[in-house]
C-alpha positions as CSV (number, residue, x, y, z in Angstrom):
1,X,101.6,102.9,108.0
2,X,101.4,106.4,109.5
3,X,104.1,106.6,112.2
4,X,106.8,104.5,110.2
5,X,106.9,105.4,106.4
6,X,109.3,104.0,103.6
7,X,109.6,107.1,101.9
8,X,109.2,109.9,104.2
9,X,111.0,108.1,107.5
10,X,109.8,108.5,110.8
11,X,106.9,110.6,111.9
12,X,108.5,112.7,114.8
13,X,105.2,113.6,116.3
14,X,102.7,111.5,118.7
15,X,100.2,108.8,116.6
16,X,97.9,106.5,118.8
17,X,94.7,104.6,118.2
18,X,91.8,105.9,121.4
19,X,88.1,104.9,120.7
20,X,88.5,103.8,117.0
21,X,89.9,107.0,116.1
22,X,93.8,107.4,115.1
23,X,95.3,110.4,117.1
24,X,97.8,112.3,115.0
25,X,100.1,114.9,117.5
26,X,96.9,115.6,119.8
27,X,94.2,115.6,116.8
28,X,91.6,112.6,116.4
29,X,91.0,111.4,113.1
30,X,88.0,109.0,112.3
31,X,89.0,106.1,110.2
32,X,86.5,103.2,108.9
33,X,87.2,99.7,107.2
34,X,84.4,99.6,105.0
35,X,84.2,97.8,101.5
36,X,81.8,100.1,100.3
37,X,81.4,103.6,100.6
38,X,77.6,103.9,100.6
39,X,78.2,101.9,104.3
40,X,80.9,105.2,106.0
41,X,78.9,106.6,108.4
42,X,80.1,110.3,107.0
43,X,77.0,112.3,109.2
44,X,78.5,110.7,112.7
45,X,81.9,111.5,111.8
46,X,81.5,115.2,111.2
47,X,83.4,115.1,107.7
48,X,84.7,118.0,106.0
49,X,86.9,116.1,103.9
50,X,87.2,112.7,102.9
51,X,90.6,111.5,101.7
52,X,90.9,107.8,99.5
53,X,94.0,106.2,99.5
54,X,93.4,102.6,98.4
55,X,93.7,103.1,94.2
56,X,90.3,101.2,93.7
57,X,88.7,104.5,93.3
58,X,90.6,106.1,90.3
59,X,88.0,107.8,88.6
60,X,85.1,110.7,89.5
61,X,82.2,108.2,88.9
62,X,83.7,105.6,91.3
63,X,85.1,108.1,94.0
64,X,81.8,110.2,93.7
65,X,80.0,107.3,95.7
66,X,82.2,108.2,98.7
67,X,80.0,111.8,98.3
């Protein structure tokens, strides 16, 4: 979804998947399939941000559990 994208074309730069983590042009990017967001391990994953791209979340009382 990354790498090839409908609307923007072709990312021109290296993307890879090493150790569960996607790998965008040399930087490693923690990713997690979780249903809830009580259950992302943010701690372990050293978080500054947290982006939410599935449109479940589409209010602040819903997305605040991601916090």
């Amino acid at each position: 979804m990354f790498k090839y994208n409908s609307t923007h074309g072709r990312y021109k730069c290296e993307v890879s998947l090493e150790d569960g983590k996607l790998i965008v042009d040399g930087h490693a990017i923690s990713v997690f399939q979780c249903m809830k967001p009580a259950e992302i391990p943010w701690g372990n994953a050293g978080a500054a941000y947290a982006g939410v791209y599935t449109g479940v979340f589409l209010n602040r009382e819903r997305v605040s559990s991601h916090l």
